[in-house]
Backbone as XML, in Angstrom:
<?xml version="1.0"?>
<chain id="A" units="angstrom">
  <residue number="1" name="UNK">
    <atom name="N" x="-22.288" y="56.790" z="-2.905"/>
    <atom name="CA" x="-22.566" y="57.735" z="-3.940"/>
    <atom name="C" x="-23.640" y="57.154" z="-4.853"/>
  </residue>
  <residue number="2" name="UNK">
    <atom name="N" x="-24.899" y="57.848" z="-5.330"/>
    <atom name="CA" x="-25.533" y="57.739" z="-6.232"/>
    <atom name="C" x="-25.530" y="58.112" z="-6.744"/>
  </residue>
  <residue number="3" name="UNK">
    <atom name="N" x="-26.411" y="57.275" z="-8.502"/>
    <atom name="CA" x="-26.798" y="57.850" z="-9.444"/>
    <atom name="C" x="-28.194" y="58.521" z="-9.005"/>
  </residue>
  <residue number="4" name="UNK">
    <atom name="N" x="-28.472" y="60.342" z="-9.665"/>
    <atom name="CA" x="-29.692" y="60.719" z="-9.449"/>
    <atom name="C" x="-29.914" y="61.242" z="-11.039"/>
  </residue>
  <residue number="5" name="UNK">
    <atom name="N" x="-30.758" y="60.878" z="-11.439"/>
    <atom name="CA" x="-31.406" y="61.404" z="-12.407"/>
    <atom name="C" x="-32.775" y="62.490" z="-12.889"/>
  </residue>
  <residue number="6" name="UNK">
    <atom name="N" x="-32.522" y="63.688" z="-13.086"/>
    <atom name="CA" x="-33.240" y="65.006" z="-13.197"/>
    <atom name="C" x="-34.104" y="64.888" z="-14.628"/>
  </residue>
  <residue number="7" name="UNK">
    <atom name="N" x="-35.575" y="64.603" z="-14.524"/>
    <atom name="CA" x="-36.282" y="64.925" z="-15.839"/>
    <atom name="C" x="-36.861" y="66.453" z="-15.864"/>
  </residue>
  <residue number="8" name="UNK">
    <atom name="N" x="-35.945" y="66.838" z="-16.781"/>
    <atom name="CA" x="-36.205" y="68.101" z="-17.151"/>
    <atom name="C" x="-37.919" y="68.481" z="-17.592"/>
  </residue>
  <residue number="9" name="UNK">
    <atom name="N" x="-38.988" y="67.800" z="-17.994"/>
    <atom name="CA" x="-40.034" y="67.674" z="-18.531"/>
    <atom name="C" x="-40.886" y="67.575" z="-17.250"/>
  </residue>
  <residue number="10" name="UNK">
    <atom name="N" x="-40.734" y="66.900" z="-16.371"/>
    <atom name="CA" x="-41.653" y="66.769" z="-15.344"/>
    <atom name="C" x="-41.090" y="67.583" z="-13.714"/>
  </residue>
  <residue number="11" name="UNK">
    <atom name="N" x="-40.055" y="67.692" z="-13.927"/>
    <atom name="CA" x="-39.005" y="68.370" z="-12.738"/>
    <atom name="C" x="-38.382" y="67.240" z="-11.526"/>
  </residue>
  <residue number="12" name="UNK">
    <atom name="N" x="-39.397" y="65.974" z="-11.994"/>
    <atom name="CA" x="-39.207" y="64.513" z="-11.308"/>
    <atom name="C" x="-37.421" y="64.324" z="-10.754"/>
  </residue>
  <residue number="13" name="UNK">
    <atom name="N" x="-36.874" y="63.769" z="-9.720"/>
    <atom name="CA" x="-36.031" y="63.442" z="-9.644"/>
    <atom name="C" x="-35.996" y="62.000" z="-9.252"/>
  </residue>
  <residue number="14" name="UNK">
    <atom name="N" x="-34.991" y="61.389" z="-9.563"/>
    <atom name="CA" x="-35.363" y="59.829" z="-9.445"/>
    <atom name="C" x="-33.935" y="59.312" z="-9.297"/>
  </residue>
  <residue number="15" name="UNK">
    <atom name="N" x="-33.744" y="58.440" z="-8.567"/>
    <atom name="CA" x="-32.309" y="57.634" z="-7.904"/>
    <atom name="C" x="-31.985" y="56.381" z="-8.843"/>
  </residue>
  <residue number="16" name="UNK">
    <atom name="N" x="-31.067" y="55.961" z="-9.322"/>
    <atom name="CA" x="-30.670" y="54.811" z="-10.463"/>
    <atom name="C" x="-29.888" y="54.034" z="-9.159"/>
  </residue>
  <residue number="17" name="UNK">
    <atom name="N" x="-30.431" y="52.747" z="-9.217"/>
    <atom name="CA" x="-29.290" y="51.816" z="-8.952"/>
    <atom name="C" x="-28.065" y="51.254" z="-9.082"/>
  </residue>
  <residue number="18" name="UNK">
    <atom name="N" x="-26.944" y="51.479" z="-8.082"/>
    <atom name="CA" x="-25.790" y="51.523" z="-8.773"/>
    <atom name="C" x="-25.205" y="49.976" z="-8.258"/>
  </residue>
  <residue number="19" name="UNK">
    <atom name="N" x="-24.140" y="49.561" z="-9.153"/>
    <atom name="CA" x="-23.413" y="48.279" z="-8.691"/>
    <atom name="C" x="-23.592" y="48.274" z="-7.359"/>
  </residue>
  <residue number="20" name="UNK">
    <atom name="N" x="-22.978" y="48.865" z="-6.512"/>
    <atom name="CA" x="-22.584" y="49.140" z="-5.593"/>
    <atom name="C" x="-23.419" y="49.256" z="-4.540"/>
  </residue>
  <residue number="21" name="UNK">
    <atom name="N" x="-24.972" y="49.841" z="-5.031"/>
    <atom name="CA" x="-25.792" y="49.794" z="-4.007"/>
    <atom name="C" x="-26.671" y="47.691" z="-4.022"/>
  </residue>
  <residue number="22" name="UNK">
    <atom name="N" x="-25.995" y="47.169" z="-5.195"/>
    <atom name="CA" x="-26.642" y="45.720" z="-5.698"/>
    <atom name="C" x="-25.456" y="44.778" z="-4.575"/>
  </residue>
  <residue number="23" name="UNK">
    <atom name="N" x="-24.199" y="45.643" z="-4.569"/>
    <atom name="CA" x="-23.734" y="44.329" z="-4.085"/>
    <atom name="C" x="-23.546" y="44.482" z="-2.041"/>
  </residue>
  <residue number="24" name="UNK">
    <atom name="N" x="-24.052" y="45.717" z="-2.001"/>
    <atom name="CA" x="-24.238" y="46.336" z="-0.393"/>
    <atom name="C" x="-25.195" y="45.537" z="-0.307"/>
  </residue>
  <residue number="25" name="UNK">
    <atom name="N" x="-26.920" y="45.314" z="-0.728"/>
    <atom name="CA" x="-27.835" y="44.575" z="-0.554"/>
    <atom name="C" x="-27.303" y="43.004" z="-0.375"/>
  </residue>
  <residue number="26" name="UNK">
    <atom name="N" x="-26.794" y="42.803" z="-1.024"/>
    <atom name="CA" x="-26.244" y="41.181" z="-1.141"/>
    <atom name="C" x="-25.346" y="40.768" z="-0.017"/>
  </residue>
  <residue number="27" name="UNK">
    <atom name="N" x="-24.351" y="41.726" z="0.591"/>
    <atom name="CA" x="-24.384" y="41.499" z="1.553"/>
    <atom name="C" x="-24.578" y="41.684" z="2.714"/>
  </residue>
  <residue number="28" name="UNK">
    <atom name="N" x="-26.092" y="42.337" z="3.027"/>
    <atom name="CA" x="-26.793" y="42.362" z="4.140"/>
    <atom name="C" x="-27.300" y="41.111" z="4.170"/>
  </residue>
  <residue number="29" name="UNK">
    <atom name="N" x="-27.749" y="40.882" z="3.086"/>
    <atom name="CA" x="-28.621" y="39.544" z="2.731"/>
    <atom name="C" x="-27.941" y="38.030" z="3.403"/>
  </residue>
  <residue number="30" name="UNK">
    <atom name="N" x="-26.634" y="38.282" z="3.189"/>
    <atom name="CA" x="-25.545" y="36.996" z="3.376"/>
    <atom name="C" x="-25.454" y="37.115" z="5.051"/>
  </residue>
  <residue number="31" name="UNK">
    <atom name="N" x="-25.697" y="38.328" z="5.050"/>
    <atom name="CA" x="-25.348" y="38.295" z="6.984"/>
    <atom name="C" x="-23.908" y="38.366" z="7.689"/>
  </residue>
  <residue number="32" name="UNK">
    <atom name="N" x="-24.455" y="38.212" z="8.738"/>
    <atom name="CA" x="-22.507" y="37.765" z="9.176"/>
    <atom name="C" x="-21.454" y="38.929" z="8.996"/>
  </residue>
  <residue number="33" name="UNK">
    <atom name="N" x="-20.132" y="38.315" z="8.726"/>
    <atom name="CA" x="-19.159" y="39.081" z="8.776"/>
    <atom name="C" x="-19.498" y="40.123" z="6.992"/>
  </residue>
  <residue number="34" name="UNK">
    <atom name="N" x="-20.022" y="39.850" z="6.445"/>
    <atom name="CA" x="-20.417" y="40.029" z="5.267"/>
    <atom name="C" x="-21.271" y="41.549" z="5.533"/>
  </residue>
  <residue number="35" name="UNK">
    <atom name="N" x="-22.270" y="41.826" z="6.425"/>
    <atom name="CA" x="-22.845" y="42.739" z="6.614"/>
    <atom name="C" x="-22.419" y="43.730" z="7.035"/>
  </residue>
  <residue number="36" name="UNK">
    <atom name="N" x="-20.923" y="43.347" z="8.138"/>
    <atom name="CA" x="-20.124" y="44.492" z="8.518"/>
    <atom name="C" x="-19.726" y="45.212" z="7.666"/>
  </residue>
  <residue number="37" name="UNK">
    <atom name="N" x="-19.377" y="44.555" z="6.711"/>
    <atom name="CA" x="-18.328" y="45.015" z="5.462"/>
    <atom name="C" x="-18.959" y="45.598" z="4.344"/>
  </residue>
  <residue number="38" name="UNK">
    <atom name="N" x="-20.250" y="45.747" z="4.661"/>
    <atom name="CA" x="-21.260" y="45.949" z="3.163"/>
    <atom name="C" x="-21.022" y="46.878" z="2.626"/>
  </residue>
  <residue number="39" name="UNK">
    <atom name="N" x="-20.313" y="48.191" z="3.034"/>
    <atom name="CA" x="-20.276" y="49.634" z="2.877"/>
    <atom name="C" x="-18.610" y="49.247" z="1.360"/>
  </residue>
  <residue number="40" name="UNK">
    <atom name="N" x="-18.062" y="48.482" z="2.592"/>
    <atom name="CA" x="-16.552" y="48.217" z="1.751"/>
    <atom name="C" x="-16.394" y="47.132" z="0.246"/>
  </residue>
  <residue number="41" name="UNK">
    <atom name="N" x="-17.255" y="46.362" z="0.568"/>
    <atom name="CA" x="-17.552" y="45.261" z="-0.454"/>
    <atom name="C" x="-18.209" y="46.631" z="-1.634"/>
  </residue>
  <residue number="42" name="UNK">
    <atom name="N" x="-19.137" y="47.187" z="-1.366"/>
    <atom name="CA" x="-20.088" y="48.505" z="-2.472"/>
    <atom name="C" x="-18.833" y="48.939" z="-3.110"/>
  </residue>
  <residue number="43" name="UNK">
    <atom name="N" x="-17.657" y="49.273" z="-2.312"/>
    <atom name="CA" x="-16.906" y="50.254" z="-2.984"/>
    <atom name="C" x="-15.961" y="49.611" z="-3.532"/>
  </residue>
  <residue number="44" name="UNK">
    <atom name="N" x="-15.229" y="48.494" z="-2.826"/>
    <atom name="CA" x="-14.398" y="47.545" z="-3.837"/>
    <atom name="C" x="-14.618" y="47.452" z="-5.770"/>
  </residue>
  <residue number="45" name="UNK">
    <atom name="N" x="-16.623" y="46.412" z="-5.916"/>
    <atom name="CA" x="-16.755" y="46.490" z="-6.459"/>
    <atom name="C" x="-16.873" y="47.900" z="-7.692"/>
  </residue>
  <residue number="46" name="UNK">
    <atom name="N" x="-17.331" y="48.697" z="-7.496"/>
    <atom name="CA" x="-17.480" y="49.758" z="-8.256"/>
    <atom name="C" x="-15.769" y="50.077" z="-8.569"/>
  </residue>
  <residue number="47" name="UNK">
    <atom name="N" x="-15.114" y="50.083" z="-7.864"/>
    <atom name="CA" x="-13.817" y="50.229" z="-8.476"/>
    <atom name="C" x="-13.169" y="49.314" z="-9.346"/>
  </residue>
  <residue number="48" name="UNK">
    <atom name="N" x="-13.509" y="47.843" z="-9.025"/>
    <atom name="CA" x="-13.339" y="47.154" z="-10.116"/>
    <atom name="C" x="-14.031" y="46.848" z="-11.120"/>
  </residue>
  <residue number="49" name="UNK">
    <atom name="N" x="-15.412" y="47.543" z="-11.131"/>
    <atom name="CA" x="-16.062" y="47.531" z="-12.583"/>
    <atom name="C" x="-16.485" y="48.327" z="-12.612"/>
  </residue>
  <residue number="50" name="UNK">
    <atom name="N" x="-16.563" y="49.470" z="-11.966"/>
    <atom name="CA" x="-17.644" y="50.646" z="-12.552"/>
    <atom name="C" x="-18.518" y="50.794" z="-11.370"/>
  </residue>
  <residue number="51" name="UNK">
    <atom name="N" x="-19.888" y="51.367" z="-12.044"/>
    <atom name="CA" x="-20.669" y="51.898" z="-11.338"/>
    <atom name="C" x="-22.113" y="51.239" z="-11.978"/>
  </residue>
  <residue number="52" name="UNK">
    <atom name="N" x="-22.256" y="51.017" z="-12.828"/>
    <atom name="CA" x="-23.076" y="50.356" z="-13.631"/>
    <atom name="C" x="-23.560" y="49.365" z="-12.870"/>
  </residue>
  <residue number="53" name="UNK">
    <atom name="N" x="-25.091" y="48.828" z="-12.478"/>
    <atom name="CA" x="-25.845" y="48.067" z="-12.352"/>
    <atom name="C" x="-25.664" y="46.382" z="-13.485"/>
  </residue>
  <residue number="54" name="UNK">
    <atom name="N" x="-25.182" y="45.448" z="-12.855"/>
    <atom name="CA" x="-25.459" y="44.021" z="-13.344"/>
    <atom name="C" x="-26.720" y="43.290" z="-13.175"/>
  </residue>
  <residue number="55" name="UNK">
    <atom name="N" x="-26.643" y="42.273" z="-14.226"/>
    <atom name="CA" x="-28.080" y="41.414" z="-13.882"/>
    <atom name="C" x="-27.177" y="40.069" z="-14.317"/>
  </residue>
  <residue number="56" name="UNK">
    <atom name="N" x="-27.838" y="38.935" z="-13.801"/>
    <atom name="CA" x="-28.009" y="37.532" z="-14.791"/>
    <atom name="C" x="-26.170" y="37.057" z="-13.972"/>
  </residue>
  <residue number="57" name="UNK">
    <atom name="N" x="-25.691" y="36.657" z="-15.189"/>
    <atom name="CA" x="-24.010" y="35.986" z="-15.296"/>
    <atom name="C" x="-23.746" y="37.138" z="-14.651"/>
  </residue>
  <residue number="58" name="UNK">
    <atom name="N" x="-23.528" y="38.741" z="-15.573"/>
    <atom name="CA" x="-22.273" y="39.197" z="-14.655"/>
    <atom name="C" x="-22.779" y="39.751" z="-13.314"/>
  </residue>
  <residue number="59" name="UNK">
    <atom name="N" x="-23.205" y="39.952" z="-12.630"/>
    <atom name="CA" x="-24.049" y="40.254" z="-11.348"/>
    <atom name="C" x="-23.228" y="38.774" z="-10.476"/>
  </residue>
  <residue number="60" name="UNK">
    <atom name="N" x="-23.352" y="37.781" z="-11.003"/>
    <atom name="CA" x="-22.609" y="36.642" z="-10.419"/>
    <atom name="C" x="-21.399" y="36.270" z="-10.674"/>
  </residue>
  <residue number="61" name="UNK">
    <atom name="N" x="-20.757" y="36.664" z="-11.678"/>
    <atom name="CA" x="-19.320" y="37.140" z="-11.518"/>
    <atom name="C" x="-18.460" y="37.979" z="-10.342"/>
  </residue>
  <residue number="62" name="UNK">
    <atom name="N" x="-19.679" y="39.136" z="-10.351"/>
    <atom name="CA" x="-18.818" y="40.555" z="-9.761"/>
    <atom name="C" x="-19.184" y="39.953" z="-8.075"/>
  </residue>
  <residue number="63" name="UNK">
    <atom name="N" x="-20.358" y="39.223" z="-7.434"/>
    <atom name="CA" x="-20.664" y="38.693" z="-6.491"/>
    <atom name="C" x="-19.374" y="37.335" z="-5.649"/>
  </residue>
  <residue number="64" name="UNK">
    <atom name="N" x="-19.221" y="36.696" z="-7.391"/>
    <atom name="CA" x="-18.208" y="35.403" z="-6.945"/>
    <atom name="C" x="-16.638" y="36.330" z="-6.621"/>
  </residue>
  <residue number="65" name="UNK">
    <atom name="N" x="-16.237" y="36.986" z="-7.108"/>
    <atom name="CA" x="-15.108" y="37.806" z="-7.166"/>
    <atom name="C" x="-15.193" y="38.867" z="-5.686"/>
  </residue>
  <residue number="66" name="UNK">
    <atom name="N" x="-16.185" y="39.400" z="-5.656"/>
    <atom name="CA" x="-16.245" y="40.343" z="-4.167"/>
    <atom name="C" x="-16.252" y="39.592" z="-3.077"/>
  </residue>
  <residue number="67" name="UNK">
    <atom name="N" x="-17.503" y="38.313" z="-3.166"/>
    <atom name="CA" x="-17.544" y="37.604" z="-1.986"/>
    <atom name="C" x="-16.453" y="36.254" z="-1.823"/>
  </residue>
  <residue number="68" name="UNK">
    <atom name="N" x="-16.021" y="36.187" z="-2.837"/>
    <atom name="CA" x="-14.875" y="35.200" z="-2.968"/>
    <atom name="C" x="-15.768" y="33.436" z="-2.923"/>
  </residue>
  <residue number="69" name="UNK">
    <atom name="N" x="-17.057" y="33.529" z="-3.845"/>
    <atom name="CA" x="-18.046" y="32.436" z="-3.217"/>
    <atom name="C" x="-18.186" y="31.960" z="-4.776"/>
  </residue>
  <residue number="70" name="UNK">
    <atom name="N" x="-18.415" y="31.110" z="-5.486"/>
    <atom name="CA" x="-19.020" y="30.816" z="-6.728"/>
    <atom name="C" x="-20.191" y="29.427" z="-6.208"/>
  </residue>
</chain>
């Protein structure tokens, strides 16, 4: 599920990055048994924090906690 965002001013539609699509990337990235699961890891996280996009610390929180890796 995405965020899509509609500018009423230009008629532009535009896609927001969601947790979920940050921590699917991460684990394609990791490979492996990790890539199978990428769809399930997306949705884990978003249920345990939301839907909201991380950066920095918590991005590596929600990463150490999904992937079970610090």
């Amino acid at each position: 599920m995405n965020i899509t965002i509609h500018n009423r001013m230009t008629g532009e539609t535009t896609r927001r990055v969601t947790l979920g699509d940050q921590v699917r990337r991460e684990a394609l990235r990791r490979g492996g048994k990790w890539a199978t699961q990428a769809d399930q890891c997306a949705r884990r996280a978003e249920a345990w924090y939301g839907r909201l996009p991380c950066k920095g610390e918590d991005l590596a929180l929600v990463f150490g906690e999904v992937f079970r890796a610090e």
